[in-house]
N, C-alpha and C positions, 0 to 999 in steps of 0.2 A: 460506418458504425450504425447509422442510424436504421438503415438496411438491414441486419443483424441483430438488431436488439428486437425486433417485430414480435418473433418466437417468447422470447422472456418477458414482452408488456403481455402477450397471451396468456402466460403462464399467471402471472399476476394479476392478471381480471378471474380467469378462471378459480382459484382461490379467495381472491376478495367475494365473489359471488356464494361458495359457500361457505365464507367467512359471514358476510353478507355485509362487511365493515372493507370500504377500498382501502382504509390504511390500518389494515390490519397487520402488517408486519413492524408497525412503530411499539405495538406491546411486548414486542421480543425480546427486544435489550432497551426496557423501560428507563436504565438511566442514562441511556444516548438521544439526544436530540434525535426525529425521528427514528428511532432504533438506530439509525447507522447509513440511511438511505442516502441523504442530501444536506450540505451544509453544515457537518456535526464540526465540534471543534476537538482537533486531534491534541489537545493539551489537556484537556478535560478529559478525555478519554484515557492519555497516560496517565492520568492521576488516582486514575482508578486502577493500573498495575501494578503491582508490586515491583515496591523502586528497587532491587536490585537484578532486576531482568529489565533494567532502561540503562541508557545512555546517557550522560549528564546531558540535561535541556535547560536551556535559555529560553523562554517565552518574552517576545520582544511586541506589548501593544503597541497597534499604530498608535503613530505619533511618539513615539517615545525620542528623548533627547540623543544624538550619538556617545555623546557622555556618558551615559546613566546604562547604552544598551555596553560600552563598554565595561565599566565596574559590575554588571551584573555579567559580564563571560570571565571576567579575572575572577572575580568572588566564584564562583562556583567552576573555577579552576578548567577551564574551557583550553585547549592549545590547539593551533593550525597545524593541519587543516581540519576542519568542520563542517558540517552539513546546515544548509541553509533552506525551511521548507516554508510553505505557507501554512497557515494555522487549518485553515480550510482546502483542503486535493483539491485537483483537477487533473488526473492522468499525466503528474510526472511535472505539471507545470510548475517551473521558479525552483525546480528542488535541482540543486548545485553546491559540488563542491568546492569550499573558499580555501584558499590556500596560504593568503595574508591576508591583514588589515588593510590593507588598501582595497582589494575584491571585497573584501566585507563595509567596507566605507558606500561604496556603490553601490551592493546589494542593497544598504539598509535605506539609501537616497533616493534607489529605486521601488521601495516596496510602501505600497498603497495602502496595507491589509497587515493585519497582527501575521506574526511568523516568527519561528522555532528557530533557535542556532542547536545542533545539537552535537555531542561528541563522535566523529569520525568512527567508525567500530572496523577497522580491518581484519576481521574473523574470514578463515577464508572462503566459507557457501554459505553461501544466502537462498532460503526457501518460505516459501508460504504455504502454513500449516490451517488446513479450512477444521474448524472443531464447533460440536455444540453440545449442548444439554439440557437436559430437561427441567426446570426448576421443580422443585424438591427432591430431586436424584443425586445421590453423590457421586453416579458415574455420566459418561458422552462417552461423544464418537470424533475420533478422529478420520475425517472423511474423504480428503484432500489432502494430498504433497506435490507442492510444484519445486523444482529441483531451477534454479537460473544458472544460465552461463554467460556471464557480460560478451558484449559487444568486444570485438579483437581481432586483429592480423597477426598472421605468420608471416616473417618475411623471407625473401629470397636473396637478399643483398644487389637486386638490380631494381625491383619497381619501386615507387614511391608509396605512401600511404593511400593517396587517394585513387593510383594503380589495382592495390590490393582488394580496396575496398569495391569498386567499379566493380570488379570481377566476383563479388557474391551478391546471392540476390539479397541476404537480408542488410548487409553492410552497407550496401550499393543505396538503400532507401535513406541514409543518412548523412551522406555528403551533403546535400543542399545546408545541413544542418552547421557541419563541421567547418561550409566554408565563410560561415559568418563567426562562429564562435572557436575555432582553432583553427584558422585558417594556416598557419604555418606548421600543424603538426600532419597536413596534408601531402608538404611536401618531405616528410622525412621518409628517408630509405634503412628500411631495417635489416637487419642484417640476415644472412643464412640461417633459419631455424628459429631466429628470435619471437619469442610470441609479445604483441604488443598489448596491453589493456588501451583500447579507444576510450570506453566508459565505462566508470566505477558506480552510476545509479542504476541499481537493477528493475528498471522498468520496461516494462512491454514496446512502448512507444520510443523508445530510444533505442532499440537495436537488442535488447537481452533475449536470449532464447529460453522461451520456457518450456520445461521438460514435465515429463509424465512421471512422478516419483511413487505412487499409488500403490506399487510392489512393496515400499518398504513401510506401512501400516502395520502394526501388530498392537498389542493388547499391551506393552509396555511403556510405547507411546503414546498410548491415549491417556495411560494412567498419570502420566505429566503434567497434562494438562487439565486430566480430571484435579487435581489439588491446586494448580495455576485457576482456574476458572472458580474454583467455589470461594476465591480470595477476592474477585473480581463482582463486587456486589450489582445485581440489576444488568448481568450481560451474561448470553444464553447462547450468543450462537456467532460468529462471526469467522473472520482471516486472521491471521498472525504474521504479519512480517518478519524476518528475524535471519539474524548474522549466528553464526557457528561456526564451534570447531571440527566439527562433522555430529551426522544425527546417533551416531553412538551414544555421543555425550549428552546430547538434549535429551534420550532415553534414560537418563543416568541425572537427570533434571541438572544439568552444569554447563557450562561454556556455548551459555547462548547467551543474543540481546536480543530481546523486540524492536525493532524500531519503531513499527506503529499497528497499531487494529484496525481493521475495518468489521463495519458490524453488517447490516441487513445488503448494503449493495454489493458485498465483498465478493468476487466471484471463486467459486474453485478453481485457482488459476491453473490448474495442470490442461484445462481444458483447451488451452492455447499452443497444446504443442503440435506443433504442426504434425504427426504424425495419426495423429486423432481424427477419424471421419468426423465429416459436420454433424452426423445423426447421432454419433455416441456426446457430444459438444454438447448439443442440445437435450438429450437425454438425464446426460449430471446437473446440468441446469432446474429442470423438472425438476430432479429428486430433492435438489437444495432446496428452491420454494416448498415443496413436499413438505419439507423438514421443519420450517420457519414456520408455516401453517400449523403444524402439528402443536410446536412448540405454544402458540399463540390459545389454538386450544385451550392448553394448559394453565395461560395465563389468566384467560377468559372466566374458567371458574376459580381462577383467586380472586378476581375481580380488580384482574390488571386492565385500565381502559386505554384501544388506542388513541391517537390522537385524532381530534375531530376536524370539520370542514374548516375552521378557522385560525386553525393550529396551521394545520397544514399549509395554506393560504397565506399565512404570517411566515414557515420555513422558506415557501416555495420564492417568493420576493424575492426575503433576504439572499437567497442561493442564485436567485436570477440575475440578482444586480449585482453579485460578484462576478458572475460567469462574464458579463456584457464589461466588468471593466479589465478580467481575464485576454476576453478578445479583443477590447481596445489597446492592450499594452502588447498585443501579439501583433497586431499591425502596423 
């Protein structure tokens, strides 16, 4: 990863330079903690969507009593199973499905850090729709559709799961995973034709394959989210996580949930489909800072200011001393 990202810190000096401000993309979505870069809190940021494109949430501060996080999942009518995330990402880290109270008793004994209980959304595709705008514009652009396919075996009725799995390359990179945290669903044999769900989180790092859905952008989609975003005060430009009943209907603004936003570090994630040369990868990359840049412009002569060296310096901490107790609870 860090190998990889080389290209986009380039991108991002090259802009801050004629920005002539390095954190000039915190003016973008001025009411996200850095725009959206590091450290922002994903409960603050639903607050700003329109609750009925959300999923009932539980915001659980640390330290809160098990008591107290229980009557707040009864009161706001919460049933297993559930999604259990951290307030603050890290690629997928601690986000798990709980299936009773007892998995959620543990969860909550183990978490260090404020985090979300939130309602299970079984819609059946899940995609991340990249959009922005330009403030004082009533219209954007929908720029980005990543299309996911969770992690899954087909069975044959003779190998076992972790048979199946061995034998592909992207499955194959998650057994190490599976044999501490389901280890017994390794040894199950499925049947002739059965298709298995391994994992129901659709992230990158856990095995989901992301797809190139960029075909199906058109002008009635964006117009979705052109009325989703101008509802969304002080955010101009980010990802949209989100569960549906296919993109017909999000066209038709119905039968979708967000799960969560990402703002300035949000990637276009179709760029991950492996079908995609590295030069086109880094290319949509470009254009997104492009765009972020632009938008900043804009803010510039409203007399949006971004965050300064001390700002920054004060996120950059806070973000560091999660990350370090991220990797102490990983080891």
């Amino acid at each position: 990863m860090y190998i990889a990202i080389i290209p986009t810190v380039l991108f991002w000096l090259w802009f801050a330079l004629r920005a002539r401000r390095l954190f000039f993309f915190s003016a973008v979505n001025p009411s996200i903690e850095s725009g959206g870069m590091m450290g922002e809190s994903k409960i603050d940021i639903m607050r700003k969507i329109p609750e009925e494109y959300l999923p009932a949430t539980v915001f659980v501060p640390k330290g809160t009593p098990w008591e107290k996080t229980l009557e707040d999942l009864k009161a706001c009518g919460l049933r297993y199973p559930i999604i259990g995330k951290p307030n603050v990402g890290e690629r997928g880290f601690r986000v798990v499905k709980i299936e009773n109270e007892e998995s959620l008793r543990e969860y909550h004994a183990s978490s260090t850090w404020d985090f979300l209980l939130q309602e299970f959304i079984g819609l059946p595709m899940e995609v991340s729709i990249m959009y922005h705008r330009f403030p004082g514009s009533a219209k954007g652009a929908v720029t980005s559709i990543c299309l996911k396919e969770y992690l899954h075996v087909t069975g044959n009725g003779r190998a076992t799961v972790r048979d199946l799995m061995e034998s592909d390359k992207r499955a194959g990179l998650q057994v190490a995973r599976f044999e501490v945290e389901f280890p017994e669903l390794l040894e199950k044999v499925p049947a002739q034709g059965e298709r298995l769900l391994l994992e129901p989180i659709g992230n990158h790092c856990r095995g989901t394959k992301f797809m190139d859905g960029n075909h199906l952008i058109d002008p009635g989609l964006s117009a979705v989210f052109d009325r989703l975003s101008q509802r969304m005060e002080g955010i101009y430009y980010g990802r949209f996580d989100m569960k549906c009943e296919s993109l017909e209907d999000v066209r038709q603004g119905k039968g979708f949930k967000i799960l969560e936003f990402n703002g300035v570090a949000g990637d276009p994630a179709h760029i991950y489909d492996p079908s995609i040369p590295i030069w086109k990868k880094y290319r949509d990359i470009y254009r997104h800072w492009k765009i972020m840049y632009r938008i900043y412009l804009v803010q510039r002569k409203n007399g949006v200011e971004p965050m300064d060296w001390q700002e920054a310096g004060r996120t950059w901490r806070n973000y560091w001393g999660y990350l370090k107790g991220v990797e102490e609870l990983k080891s």
